[in-house]
Every structure is written in structure tokens, then in C-alpha cells.
C-alpha positions as CSV (number, residue, x, y, z in Angstrom):
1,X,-14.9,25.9,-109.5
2,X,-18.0,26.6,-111.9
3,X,-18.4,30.7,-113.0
4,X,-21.4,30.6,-110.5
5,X,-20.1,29.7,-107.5
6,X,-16.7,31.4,-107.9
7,X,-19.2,34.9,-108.6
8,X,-21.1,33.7,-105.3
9,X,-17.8,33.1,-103.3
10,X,-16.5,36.7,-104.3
11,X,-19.8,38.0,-103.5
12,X,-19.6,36.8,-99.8
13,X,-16.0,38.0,-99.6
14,X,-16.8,41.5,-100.6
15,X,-19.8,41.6,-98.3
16,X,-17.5,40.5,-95.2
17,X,-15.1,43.2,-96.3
18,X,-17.9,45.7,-96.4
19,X,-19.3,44.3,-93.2
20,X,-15.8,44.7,-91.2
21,X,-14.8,47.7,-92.6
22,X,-18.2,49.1,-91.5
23,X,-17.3,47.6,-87.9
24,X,-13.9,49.3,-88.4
25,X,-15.2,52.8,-89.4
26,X,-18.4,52.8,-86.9
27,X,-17.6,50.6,-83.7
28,X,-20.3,53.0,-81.7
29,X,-23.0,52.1,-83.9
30,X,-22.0,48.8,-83.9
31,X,-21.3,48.0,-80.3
32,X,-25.2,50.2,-79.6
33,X,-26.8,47.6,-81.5
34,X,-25.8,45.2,-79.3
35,X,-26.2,47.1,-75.8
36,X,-30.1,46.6,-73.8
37,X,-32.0,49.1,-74.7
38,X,-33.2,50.8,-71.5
39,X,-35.9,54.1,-72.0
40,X,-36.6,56.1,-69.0
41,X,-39.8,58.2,-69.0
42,X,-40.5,60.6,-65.8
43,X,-42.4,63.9,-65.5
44,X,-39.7,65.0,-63.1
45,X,-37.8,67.9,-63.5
46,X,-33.9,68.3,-63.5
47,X,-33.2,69.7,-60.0
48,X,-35.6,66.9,-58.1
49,X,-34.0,64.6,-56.3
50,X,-36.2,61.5,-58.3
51,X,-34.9,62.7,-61.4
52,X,-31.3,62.8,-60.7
53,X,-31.9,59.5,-59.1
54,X,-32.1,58.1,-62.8
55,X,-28.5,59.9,-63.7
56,X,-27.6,57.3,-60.6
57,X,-29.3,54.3,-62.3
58,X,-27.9,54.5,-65.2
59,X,-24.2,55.3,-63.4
60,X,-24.6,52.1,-61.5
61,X,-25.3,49.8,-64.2
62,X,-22.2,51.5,-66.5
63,X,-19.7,50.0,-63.5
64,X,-21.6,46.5,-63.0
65,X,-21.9,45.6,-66.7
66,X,-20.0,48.1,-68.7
67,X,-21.2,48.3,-72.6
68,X,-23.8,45.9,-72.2
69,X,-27.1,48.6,-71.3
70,X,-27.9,51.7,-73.4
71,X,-29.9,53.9,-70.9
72,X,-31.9,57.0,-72.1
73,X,-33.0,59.2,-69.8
74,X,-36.2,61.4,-70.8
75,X,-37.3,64.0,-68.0
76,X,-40.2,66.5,-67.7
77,X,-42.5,63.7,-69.2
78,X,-41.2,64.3,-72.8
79,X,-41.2,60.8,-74.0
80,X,-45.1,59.6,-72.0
81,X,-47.4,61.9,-70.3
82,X,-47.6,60.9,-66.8
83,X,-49.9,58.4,-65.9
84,X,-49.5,57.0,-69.2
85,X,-46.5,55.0,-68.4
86,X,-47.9,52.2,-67.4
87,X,-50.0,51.1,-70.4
88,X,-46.8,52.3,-72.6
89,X,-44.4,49.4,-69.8
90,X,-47.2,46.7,-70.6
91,X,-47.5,47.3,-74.1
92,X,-43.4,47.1,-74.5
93,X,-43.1,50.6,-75.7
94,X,-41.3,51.8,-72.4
95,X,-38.6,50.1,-70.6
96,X,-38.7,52.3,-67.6
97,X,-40.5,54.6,-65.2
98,X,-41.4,55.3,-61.8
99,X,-45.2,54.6,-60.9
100,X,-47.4,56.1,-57.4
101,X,-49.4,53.7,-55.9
102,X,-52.3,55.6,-57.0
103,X,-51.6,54.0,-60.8
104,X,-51.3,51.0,-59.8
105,X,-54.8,50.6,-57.6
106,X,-56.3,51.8,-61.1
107,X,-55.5,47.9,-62.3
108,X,-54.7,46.7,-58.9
109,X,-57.3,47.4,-56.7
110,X,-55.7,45.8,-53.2
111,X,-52.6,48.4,-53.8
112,X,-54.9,51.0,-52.6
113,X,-54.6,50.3,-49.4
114,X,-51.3,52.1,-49.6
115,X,-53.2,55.3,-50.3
116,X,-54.5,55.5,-47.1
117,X,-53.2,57.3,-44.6
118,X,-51.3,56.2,-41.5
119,X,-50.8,53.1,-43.3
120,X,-47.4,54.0,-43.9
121,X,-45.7,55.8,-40.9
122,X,-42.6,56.8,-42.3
123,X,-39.7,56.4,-44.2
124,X,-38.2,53.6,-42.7
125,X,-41.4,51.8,-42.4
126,X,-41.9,52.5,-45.9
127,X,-39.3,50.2,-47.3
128,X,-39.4,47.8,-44.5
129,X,-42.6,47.3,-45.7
130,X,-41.5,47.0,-49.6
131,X,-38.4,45.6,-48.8
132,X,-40.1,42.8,-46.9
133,X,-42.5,39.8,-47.5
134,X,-45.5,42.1,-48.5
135,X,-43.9,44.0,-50.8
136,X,-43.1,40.9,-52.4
137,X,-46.4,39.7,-52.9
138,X,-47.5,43.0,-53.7
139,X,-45.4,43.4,-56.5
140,X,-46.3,39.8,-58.0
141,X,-49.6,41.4,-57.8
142,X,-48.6,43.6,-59.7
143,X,-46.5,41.7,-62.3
144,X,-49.4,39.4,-63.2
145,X,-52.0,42.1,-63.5
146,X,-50.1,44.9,-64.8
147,X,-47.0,43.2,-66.7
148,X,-45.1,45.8,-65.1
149,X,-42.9,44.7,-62.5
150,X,-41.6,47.3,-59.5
151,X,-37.9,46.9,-58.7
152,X,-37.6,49.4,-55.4
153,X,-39.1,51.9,-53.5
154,X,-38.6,55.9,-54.0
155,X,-39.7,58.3,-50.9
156,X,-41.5,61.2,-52.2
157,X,-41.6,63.0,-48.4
158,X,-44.3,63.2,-46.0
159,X,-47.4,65.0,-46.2
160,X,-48.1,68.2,-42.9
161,X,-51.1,69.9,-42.6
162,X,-50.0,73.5,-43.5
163,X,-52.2,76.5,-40.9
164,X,-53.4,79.8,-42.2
165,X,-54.1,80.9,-38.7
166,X,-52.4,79.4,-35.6
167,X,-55.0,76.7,-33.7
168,X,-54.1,74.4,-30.8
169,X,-54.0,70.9,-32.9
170,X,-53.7,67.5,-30.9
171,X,-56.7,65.3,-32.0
172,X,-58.7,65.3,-35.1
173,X,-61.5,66.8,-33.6
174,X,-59.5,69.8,-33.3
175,X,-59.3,70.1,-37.3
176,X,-63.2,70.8,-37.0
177,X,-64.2,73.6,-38.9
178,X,-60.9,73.8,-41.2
179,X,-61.5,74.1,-44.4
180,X,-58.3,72.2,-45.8
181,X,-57.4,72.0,-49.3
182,X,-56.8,68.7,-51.0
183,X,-56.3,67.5,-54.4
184,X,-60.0,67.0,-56.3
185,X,-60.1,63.4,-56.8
186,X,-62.5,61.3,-54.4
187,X,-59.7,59.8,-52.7
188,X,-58.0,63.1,-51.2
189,X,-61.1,64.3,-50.1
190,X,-62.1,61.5,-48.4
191,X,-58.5,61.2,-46.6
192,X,-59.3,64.8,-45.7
193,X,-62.3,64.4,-44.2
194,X,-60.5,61.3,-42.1
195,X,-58.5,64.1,-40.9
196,X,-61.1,65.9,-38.7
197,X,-61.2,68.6,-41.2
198,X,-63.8,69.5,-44.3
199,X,-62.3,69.1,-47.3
200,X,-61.8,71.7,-50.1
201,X,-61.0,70.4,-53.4
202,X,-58.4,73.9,-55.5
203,X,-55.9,74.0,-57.9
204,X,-52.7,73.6,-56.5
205,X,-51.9,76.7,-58.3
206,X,-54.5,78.8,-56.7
207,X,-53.6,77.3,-53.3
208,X,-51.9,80.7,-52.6
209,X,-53.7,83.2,-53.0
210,X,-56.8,80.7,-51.4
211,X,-54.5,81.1,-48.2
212,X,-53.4,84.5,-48.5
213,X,-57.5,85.5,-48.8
214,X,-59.2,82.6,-46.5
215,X,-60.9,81.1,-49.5
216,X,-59.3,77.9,-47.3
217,X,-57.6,77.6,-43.8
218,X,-54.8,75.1,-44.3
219,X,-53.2,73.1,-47.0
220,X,-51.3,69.5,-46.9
221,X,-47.9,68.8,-48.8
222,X,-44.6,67.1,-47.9
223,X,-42.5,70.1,-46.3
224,X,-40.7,70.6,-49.3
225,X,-43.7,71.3,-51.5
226,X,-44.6,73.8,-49.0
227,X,-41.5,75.3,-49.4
228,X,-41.3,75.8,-53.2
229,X,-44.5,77.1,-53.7
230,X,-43.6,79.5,-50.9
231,X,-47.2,79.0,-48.4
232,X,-45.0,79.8,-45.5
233,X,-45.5,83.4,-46.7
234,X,-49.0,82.8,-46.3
235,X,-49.2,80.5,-43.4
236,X,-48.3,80.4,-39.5
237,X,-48.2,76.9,-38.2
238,X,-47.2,73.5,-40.1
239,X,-48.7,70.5,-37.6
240,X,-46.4,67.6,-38.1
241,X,-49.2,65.2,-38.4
242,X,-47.2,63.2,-41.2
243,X,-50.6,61.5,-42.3
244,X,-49.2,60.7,-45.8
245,X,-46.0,58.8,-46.3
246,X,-45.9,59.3,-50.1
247,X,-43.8,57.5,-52.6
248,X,-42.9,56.1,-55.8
249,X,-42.5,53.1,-57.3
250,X,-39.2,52.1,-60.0
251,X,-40.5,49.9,-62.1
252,X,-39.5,48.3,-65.4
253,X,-41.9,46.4,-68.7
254,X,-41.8,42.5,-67.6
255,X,-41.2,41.7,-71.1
256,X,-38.3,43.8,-71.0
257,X,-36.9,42.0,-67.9
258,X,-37.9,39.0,-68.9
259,X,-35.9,39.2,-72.4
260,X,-32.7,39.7,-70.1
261,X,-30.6,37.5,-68.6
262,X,-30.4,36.6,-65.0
263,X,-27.3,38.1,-64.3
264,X,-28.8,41.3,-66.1
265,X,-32.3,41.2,-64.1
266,X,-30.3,41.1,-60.7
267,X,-27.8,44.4,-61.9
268,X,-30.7,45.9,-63.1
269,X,-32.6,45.4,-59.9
270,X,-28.9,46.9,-58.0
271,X,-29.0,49.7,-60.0
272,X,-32.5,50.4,-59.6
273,X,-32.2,49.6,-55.5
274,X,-28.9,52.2,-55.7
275,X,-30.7,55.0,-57.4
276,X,-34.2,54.9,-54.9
277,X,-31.1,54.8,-52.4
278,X,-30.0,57.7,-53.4
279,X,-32.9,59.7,-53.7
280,X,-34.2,58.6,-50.4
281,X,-31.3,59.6,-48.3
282,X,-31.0,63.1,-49.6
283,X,-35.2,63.7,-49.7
284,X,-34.6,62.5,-45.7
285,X,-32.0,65.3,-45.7
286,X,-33.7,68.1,-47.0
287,X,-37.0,67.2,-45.0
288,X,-34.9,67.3,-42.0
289,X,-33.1,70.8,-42.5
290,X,-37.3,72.1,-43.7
291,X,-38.4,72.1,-39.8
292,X,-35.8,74.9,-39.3
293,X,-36.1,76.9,-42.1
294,X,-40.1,77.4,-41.3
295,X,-39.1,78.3,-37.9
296,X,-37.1,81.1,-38.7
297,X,-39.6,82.1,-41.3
298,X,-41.7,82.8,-38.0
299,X,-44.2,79.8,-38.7
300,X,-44.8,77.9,-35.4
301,X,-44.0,74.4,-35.8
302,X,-46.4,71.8,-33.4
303,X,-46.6,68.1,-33.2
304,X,-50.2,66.5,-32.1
305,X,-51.2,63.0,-31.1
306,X,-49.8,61.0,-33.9
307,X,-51.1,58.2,-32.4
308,X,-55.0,59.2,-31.9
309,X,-54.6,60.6,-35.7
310,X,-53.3,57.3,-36.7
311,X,-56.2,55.3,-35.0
312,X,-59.3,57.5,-35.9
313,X,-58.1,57.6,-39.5
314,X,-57.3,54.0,-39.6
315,X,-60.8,53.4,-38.4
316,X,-62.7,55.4,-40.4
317,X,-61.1,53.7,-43.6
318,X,-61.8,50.4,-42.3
319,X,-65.3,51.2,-42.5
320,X,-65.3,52.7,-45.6
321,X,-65.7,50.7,-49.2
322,X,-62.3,51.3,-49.9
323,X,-61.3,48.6,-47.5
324,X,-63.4,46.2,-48.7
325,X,-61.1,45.5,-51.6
326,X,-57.9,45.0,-49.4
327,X,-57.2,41.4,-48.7
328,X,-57.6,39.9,-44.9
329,X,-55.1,40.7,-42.4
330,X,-53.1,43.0,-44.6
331,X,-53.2,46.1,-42.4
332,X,-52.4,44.3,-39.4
333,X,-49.5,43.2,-40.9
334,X,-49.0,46.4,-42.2
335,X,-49.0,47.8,-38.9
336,X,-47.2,45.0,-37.1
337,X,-44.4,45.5,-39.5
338,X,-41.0,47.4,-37.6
């Protein structure tokens, strides 16, 4: 053996010493390197039910392929601002994140049929819908415009029209005259108007004292919104006109699921399907124990016409531009979806 290759032989023995005993000292480190790298970004805090969902995700995937996914959860949007998740997914900045439907009809315009009301009529609709055929080719949509591809469906509650003063509400016409706050952008107000009523763009945080002072008559949130922010002080009826089945979307960076394996995409997708699961069936709860609270909070509690809501609003989109960008025969299947 010539002095060179015996020095480049000891050389390469020391290093594989070095290298094991690195492997020895810090298995951790060693073992992380290897794990998929999984970032989760969300604006939601610690005590709602779509951020504890993630605590779930990450659970699930733990048991299905132990050591093999490093998930790091980042809540109150300290890792992307929200609404900036998307572009941060596409780019391959961000692994993870849950998306409205209102971000996606920024890039996808036919998703915005899903911001309309009564397209949705309720929870179980919701992922029958998503769970089924359309949601399928919905989220290919989506895939190939966004690079972002949705893995299940997260129920965010149901939007009620929330009463300063008590008024006999069955029809739309009977929301004539109501000044009822929405959220400013063009496509609340124009969902408020649907409603029969005129609507009043305001801060959410001045919603209050606009109530307690009839700057505005009414309000719409899911009941637990209405809750938290405590309008039932300043209120007396909540109409269950559930015009707004809102959600979320969990969705993950194609090139992210695409650098996977197949086994890995479909306990991925599990985990993601176990943690919307979960978040669904205890929203469902606390919506369903809300109807009581606000009755013993003195607040009468009415249901109207669901059905003549559904069809005026349905029609007054359908002659709106919005529709124009929503593909043929897409709301009827919509609605012919049980």
C-alpha cells in the first residue's frame, strides 16, 4: 500500500468513526434529518376547536407512521399572516394550512360559488358535497391552478342573523328595512342585500356598541361568534336562517405531497381527514348546546322559511355576475346532492 492511499484509507476510517460516534452521541438530530418535514401555519388561537384539530393531525400521523413526519405546529398566524398561506404552499415555503373558500376564488374563480349562500345547507351537506364527486373535481381545480392541494373539509359553524329588536321574521321581505351588519368586502354585502335586508358594512369590533346604540339592527355570525363577543347582551332574537354554511379547507404544498411517497400521501390524507373529524364533531356540539344558552339569556330564538330564504337568495345570485363564472350545471348538482 503506497503512503497516499494508506493516509486516504485512515482518513475515511476516522471520518466513519466521527460520523458514528456523532450518530451515537445525537440519535435525535440524526433520526430529524430524516423525518418529513411538515410546517403548519393557522391564525387560530389555542382554545378553538380548528387549532386543536392540528394537535389531532399531527397525533394521528405519530401512530400510522411513527418517526417518519416531523410536524410543527405554528398558531395565531406566527409563522404567515393569514391569507398569505397560499402563495407561501405554492411557492414550497409552507407545508400546511387551512384555506376559506374565499382564498381560493381569488385564483380560482368557479370556487366562489361556495361563497354564496344557501349553496351549502349544512353540515352534513357540507362534506357530502366535498367528500363526493364535486369536491373531487373541485380540488383538482384547485391543484392545477393553485399547486396547493385540499386534503378535507373543516366546519367553521353556521352563520344566524342576530336581532336588536324582536320582528316577526319568515320571508326575506320581512328583513326590509334592517340595517344588518356585514363584513366590508363586496361579497358580504351583496349576500346581505340577498337577504332582504340593507347591508351595513362595521368593524366587527364596533359591532357592539353599533347594537347597543342602533347605529345597526342585526348582525350575522355562526352562534358561537355571537357568543364570544357577547351581542346577546345587546340583542333579543337570533333567526335561525343558517344562510352561511362556513368552512375551511386542510390543505397541504403539492410539491410537498408530491415529494412523498404513496403510502405517505394516503396517511397524510388519514390524518388530515381525522383532524377535520375532530373538529367538526365538537363545533356540531357546541352549536347544538348555543340554541339554549341564548334562550336563557332571555333572547327569543325563531326559525323562518328556510326554504323561501334559500330560493330568493339562490335566485338573486343566479342573476348576478358572480354566477357567470361558475361552470354549467354545478348548483344543481350542488343542490341535488343528499
Amino acid at each position: 500500500m503506497t503512503h497516499s492511499l494508506l493516509r486516504r484509507t485512515l482518513l475515511a476510517t476516522a471520518s466513519a468513526i466521527v460520523l458514528m460516534g456523532a450518530l451515537l452521541l445525537y440519535p435525535q438530530q440524526a433520526q430529524a434529518q430524516n423525518k418529513v418535514l411538515l410546517r403548519v401555519s393557522t391564525p387560530a388561537v389555542p382554545d378553538d376547536w380548528h387549532a386543536k384539530m392540528w394537535t389531532v393531525f399531527k397525533d394521528n400521523l405519530e401512530k400510522s407512521a411513527p418517526g417518519e413526519f416531523d410536524v410543527q405546529i405554528n398558531l395565531n398566524a406566527t409563522l404567515f399572516k393569514q391569507g398569505t398561506e397560499p402563495t407561501a404552499m405554492a411557492r414550497g415555503n409552507l407545508e400546511l394550512s387551512s384555506i376559506s373558500a374565499f382564498d381560493i376564488a381569488k385564483l380560482v374563480p368557479e370556487f366562489s360559488i361556495f361563497t354564496a349562500g344557501y349553496v351549502i345547507t349544512g353540515p352534513e351537506h357540507q362534506q357530502k358535497v366535498f367528500n363526493g364527486p364535486i369536491g373531487a373535481e373541485m380540488f383538482k381545480a384547485v391543484a392545477e391552478k393553485m399547486d396547493v392541494t385540499p386534503l378535507s373539509t373543516v366546519y367553521l359553524g353556521t352563520r344566524q342573523i342576530n336581532l336588536r329588536d324582536p320582528r316577526n321574521v319568515k320571508v326575506p321581505a320581512d328583513l326590509k328595512g334592517i340595517k344588518l351588519r356585514m363584513p366590508s368586502s363586496k361579497e358580504w354585502l351583496f349576500l346581505g342585500e340577498a337577504l332582504g335586508a340593507t347591508a351595513t358594512p362595521l368593524a366587527f369590533g364596533e359591532v357592539y356598541l353599533g347594537l347597543k346604540t342602533g347605529t345597526i339592527d342585526g348582525q350575522d355570525n355562526p352562534l358561537p361568534s355571537v357568543r364570544a363577543a357577547k351581542f346577546y347582551e345587546v340583542t333579543k332574537q337570533i333567526v335561525l336562517t343558517s344562510h352561511l354554511v362556513d368552512g375551511i379547507f386542510i390543505a397541504i404544498s403539492s410539491k410537498a405531497l408530491n415529494a412523498m411517497t404513496p403510502v405517505q400521501q394516503q396517511k397524510v390524507k388519514a390524518a388530515a381527514q381525522a383532524a377535520s373529524g375532530y373538529n367538526n364533531e365538537n363545533r356540531l356540539k357546541e352549536e347544538g348546546q348555543l340554541v339554549d344558552f341564548f334562550k336563557q339569556q332571555g333572547l327569543q330564538v325563531t326559525t323562518p322559511d328556510v326554504d323561501a330564504f334559500r330560493k330568493s337568495v339562490q335566485t338573486t345570485y343566479q342573476n348576478s355576475d358572480y354566477a357567470k363564472v361558475w361552470p354549467k350545471g354545478l348548483l344543481e348538482r350542488i343542490n341535488a346532492t343528499k
